[in-house]
PyMOL CGO cylinders between C-alpha atoms (Angstrom):
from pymol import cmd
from pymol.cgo import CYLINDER

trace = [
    CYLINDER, -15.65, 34.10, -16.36, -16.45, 35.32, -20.34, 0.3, 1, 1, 1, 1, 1, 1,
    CYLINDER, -16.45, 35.32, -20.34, -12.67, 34.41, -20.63, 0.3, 1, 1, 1, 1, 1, 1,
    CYLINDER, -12.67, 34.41, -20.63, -12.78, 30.64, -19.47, 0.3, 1, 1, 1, 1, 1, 1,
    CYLINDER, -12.78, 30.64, -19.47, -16.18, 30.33, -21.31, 0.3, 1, 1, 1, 1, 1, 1,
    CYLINDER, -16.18, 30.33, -21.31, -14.46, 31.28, -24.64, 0.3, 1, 1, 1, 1, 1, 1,
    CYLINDER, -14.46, 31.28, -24.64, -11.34, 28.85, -23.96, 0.3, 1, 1, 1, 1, 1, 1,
    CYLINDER, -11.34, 28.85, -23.96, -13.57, 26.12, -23.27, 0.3, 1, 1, 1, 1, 1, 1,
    CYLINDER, -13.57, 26.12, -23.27, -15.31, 27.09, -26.77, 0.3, 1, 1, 1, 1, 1, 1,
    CYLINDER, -15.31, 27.09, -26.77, -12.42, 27.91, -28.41, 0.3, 1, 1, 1, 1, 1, 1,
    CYLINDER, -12.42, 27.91, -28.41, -11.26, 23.77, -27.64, 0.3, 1, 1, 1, 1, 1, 1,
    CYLINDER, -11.26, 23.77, -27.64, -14.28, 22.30, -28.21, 0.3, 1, 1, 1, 1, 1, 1,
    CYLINDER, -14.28, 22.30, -28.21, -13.79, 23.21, -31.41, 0.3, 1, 1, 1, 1, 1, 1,
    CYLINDER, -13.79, 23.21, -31.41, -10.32, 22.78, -31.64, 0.3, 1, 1, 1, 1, 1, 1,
    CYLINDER, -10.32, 22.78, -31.64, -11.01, 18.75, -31.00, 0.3, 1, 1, 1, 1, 1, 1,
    CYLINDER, -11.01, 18.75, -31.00, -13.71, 18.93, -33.37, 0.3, 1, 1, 1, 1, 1, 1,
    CYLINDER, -13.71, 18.93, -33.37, -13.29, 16.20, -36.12, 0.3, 1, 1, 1, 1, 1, 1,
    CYLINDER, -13.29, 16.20, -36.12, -16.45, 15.75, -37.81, 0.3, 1, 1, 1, 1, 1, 1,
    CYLINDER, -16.45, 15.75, -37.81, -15.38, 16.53, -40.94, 0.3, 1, 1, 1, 1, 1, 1,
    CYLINDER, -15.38, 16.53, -40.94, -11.76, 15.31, -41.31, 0.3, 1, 1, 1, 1, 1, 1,
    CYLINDER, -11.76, 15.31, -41.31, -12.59, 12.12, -42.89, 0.3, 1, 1, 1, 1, 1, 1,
    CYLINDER, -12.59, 12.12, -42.89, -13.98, 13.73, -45.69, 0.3, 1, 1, 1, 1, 1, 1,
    CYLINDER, -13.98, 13.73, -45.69, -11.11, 15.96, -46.04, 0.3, 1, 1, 1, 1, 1, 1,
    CYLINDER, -11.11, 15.96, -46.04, -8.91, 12.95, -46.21, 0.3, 1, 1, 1, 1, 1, 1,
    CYLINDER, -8.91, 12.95, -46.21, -11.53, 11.02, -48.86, 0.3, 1, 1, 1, 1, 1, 1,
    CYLINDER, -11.53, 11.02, -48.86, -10.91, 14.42, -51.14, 0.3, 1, 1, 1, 1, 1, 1,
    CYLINDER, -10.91, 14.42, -51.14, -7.03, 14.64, -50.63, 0.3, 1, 1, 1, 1, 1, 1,
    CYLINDER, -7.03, 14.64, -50.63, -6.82, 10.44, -51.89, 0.3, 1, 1, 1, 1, 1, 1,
    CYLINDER, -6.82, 10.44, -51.89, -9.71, 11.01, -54.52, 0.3, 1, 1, 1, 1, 1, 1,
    CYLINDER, -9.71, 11.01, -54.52, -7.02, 13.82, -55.67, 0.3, 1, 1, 1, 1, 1, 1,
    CYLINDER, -7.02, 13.82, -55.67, -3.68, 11.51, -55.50, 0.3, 1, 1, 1, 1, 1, 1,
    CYLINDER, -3.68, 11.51, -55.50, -5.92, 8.70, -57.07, 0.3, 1, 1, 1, 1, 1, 1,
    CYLINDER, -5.92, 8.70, -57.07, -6.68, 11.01, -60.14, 0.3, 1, 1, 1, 1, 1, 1,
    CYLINDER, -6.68, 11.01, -60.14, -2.86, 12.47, -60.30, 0.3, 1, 1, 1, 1, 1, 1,
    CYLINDER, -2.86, 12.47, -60.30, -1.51, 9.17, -60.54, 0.3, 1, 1, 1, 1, 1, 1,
    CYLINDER, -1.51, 9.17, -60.54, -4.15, 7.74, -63.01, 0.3, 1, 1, 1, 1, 1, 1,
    CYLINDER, -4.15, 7.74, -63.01, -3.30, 10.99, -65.49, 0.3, 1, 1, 1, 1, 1, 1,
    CYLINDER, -3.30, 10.99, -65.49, 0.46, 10.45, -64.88, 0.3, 1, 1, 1, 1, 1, 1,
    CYLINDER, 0.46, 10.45, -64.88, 0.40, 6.63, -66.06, 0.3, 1, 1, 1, 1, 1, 1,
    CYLINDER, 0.40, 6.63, -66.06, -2.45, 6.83, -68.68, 0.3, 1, 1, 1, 1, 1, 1,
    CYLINDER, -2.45, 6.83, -68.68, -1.95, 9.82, -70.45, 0.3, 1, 1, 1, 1, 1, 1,
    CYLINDER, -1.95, 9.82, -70.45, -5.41, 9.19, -72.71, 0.3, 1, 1, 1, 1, 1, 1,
    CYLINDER, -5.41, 9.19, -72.71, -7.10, 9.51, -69.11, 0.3, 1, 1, 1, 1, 1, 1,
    CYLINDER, -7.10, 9.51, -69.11, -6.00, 13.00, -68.13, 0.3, 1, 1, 1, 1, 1, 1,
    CYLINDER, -6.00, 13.00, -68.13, -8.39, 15.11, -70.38, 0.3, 1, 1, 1, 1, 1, 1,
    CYLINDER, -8.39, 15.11, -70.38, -11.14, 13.13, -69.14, 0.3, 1, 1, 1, 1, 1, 1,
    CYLINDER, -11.14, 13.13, -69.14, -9.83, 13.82, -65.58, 0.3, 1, 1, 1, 1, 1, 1,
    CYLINDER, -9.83, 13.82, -65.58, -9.39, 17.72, -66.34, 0.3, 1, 1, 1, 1, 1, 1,
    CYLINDER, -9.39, 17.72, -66.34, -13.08, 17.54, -67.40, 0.3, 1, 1, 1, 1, 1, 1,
    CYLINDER, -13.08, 17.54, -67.40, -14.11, 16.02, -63.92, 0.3, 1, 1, 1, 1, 1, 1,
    CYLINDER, -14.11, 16.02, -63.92, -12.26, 18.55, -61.95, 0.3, 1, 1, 1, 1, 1, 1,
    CYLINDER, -12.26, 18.55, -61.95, -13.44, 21.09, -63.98, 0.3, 1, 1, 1, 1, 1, 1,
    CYLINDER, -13.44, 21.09, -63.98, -17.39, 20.43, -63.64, 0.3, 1, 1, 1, 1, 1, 1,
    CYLINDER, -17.39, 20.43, -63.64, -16.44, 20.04, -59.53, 0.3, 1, 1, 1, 1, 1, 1,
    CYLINDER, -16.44, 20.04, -59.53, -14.86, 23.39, -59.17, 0.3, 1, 1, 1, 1, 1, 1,
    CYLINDER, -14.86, 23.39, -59.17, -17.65, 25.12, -61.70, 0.3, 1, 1, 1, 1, 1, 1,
    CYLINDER, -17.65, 25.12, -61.70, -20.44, 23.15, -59.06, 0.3, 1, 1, 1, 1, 1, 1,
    CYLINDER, -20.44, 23.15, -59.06, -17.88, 24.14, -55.83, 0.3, 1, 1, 1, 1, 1, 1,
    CYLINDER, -17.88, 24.14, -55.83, -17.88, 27.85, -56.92, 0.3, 1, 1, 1, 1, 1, 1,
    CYLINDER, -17.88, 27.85, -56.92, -21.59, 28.11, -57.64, 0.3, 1, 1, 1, 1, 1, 1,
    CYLINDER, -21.59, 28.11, -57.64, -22.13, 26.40, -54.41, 0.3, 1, 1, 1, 1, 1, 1,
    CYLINDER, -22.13, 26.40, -54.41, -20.03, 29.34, -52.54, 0.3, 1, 1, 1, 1, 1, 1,
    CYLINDER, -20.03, 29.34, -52.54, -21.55, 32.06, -54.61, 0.3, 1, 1, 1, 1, 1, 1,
    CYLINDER, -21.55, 32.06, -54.61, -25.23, 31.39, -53.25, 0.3, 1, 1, 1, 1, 1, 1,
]
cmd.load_cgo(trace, "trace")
């Protein structure tokens, strides 16, 4: 019985997709900002910056 209780767990969370839409916001926020630094060379410090202050506030966020 513990065994079918732990499948039935194990694909409830499987099917889980609350948070796949904001996986997929990230991943095109991330082509968005490639693209921009690729065609407008000026932008790309500016876009270093920006990913720089989120994975400062992402690793401070993980550390606590």
């Amino acid at each position: 019985m513990k065994r079918l209780t732990k499948a039935v767990i194990a694909l409830k969370i499987w099917k889980d997709k609350n948070g796949q839409d904001l996986i997929e916001y990230a991943l095109m926020a991330g082509f968005v900002a490639v693209a921009a630094g690729a065609l407008m060379p000026s932008v790309s410090s500016s876009i270093s910056t920006v990913f720089s202050k989120i994975s400062s506030v992402m690793a401070g966020a993980a550390a606590s």
